[in-house]
C-alpha positions in Angstrom: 151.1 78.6 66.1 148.9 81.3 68.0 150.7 84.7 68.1 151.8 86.0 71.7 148.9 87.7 73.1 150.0 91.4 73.7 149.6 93.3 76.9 149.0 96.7 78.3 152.5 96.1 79.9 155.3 94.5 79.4 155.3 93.0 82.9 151.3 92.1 82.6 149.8 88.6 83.7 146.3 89.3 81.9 144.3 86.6 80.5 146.9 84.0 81.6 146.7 80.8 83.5 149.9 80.0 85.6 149.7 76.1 87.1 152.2 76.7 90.5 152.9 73.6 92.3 154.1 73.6 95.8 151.9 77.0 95.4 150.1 76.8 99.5 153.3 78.4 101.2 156.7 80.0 101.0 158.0 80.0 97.6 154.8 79.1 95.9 152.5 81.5 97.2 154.8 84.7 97.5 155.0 83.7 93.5 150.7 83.2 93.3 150.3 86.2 95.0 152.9 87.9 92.3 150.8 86.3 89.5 147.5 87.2 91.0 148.3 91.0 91.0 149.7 91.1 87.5 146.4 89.7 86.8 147.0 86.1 86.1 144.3 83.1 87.2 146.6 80.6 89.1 146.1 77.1 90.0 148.1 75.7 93.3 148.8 72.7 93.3 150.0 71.1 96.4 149.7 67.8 98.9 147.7 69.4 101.8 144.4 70.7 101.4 143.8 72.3 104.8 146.7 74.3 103.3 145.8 75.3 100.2 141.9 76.4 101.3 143.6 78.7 103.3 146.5 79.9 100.6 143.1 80.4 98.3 140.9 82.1 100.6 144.2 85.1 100.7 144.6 85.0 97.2 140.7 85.6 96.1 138.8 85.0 93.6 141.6 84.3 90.6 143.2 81.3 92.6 141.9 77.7 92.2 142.9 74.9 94.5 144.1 71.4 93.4 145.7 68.7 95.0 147.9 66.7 94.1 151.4 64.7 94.5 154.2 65.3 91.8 155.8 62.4 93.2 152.9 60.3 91.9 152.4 60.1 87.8 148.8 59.6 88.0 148.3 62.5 90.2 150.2 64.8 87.8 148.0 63.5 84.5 145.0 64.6 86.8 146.5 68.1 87.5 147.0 68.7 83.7 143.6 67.3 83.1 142.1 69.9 85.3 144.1 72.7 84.3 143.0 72.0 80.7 139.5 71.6 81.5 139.4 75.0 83.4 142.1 76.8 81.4 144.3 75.9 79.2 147.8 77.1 81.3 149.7 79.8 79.9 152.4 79.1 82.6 153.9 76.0 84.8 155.8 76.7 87.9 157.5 74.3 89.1 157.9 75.2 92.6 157.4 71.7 94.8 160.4 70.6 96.9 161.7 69.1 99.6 164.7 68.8 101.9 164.1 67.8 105.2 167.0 66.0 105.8 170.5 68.0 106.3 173.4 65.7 107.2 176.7 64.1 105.6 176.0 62.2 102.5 177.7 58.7 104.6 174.2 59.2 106.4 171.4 59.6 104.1 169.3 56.4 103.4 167.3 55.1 100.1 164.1 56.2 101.3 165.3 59.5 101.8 167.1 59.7 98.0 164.0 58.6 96.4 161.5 60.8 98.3 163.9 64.1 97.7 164.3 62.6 93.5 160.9 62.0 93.1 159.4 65.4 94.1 162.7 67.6 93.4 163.5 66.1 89.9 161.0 63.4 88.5 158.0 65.1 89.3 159.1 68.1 87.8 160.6 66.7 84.8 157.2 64.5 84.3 155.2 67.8 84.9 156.7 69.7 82.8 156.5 66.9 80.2 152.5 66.8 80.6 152.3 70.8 80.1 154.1 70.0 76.9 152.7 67.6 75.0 149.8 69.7 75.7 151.0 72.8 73.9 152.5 70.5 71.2 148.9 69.1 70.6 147.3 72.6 70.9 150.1 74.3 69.0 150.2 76.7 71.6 153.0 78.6 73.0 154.0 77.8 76.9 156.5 78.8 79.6 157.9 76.8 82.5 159.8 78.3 85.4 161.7 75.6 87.5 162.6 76.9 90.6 166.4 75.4 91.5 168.6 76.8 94.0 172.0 77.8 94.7 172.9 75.1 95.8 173.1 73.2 92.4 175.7 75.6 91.7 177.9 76.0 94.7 178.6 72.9 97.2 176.7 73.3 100.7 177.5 71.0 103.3 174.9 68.6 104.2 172.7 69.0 101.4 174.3 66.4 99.0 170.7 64.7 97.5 168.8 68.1 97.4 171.9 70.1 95.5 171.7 67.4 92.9 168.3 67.6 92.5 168.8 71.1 92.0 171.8 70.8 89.9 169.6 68.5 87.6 166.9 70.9 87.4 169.0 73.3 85.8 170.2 70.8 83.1 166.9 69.6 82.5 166.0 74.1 82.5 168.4 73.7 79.8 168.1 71.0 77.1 164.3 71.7 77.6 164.8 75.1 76.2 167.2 73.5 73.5 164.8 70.9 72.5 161.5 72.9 72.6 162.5 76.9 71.3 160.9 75.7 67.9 158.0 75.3 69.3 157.7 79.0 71.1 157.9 77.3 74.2 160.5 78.6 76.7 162.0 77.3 79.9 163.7 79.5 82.5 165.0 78.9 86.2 165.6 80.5 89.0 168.2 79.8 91.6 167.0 81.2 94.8 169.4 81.7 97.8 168.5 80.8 101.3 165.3 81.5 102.0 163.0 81.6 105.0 160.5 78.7 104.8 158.9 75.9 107.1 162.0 73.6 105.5 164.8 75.9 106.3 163.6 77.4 109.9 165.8 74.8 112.2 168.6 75.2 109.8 169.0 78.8 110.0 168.5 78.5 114.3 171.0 76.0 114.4 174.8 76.8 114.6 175.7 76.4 110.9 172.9 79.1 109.8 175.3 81.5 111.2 178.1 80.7 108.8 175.2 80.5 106.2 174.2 84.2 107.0 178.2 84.9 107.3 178.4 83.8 103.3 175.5 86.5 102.1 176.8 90.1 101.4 173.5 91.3 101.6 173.8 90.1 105.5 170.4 88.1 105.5 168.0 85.6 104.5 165.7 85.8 101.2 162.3 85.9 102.1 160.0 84.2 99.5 158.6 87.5 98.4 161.9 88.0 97.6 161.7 85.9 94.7 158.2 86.8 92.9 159.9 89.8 91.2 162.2 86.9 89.0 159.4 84.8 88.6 156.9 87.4 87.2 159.7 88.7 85.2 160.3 85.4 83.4 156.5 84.4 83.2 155.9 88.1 81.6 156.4 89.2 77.9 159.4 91.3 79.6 161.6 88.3 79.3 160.3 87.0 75.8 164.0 86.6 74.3 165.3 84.8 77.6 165.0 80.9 77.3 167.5 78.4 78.8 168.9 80.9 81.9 169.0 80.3 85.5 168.7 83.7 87.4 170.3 83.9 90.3 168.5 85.2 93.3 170.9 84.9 96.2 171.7 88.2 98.3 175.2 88.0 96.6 175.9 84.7 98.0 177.4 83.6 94.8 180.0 86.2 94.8 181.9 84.4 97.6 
């Protein structure tokens, strides 16, 4: 295997690729931008391109834009495929999600399980599988970074699909890391809290974001950038011991 490059710091991204899905908004580009001032090339990845012209044009030069659909197979062989060509990835974020829905579980439909599955879980999982059979071939090392939530560790009312997903992610965070240490590849979550994004903005207006706000000692809402000091953290040398954890980022929320 190829030893670990060494940096000028501990918490440095330079000379590293990070592939960020989801990477145009919230989340995804709080964490790009993170990346991009540690020094790291990123690739976002994400459905929309209006939307990720735009993410690229304020991240400058060191951002590339692809899109692509983690709910479709083919899609995420052709994000690999471009990331190898103009990389290889040091670094796979998997940040793409969705929950649009927030009701009971007695009212969710099929076609709302299997559009929250196949971007929260299967596309991540088949991502993540791609990266690494990569790095197998390559005998390089590699890092992926699933972003969970929460809510796959504590029950929130009318998010029954999207906690599973969540919950899942954190499983799959784990047997990954299990199954691939031997092979200097490490996989870490994080578990963000509730954060401020285009998903959770009627949620938090409606009346049960005030019991949500009620739950977090902190006494608000994360704000994506909230979460970019975790993820560089865990993409960095800083946290080259830490394989199979799920940090929490959650105000506190946890405590209660």
């Amino acid at each position: 295997m190829q030893p670990k490059e060494e940096s000028s710091h501990p918490f440095s991204l330079e000379g590293r690729t990070a592939v960020i899905t989801g990477g145009s908004r919230g989340i995804g580009f709080a964490i790009a931008q993170g990346f991009v001032k540690a020094g790291a090339r990123v690739i976002i990845a994400a459905r929309n391109q209006d939307q990720l012209d735009e993410a690229v044009k304020k991240l400058g030069a060191n951002a590339i834009a692809k899109r692509a659909d983690i709910s479709d197979p083919a899609s995420i062989e052709e994000l690999i495929e471009e990331a190898w060509r103009l990389g290889p990835p040091d670094i796979i974020v998997n940040n793409a999600g969705v929950s649009p829905f927030y009701k009971r579980a007695e009212f969710f439909t099929v076609e709302e399980w299997d559009h929250i599955v196949d971007i929260n879980m299967r596309g991540s999982y088949f991502l993540s599988l791609a990266a690494a059979k990569r790095w197998f071939e390559a005998e390089r090392p590699g890092n992926i970074i699933n972003i969970s939530s929460v809510t796959g560790i504590h029950a929130s009312e009318r998010t029954i699909i999207y906690s599973m997903t969540k919950a899942a992610l954190d499983q799959m965070t784990r047997v990954m890391a299990l199954e691939w240490a031997d092979r200097n590849i490490r996989v870490n979550s994080i578990a963000p809290g509730w954060t401020e994004s285009d998903f959770t903005h009627e949620l938090f207006e409606s009346r049960h974001g005030k019991t949500l706000l009620d739950s977090i000692p902190q006494d608000r809402f994360a704000d994506p950038q909230d979460i970019t000091g975790a993820a560089l953290y865990l993409a960095s040398d800083a946290s080259s011991y830490v394989t199979g954890s799920v940090l929490v980022v959650d105000g506190g929320r946890a405590l209660r």
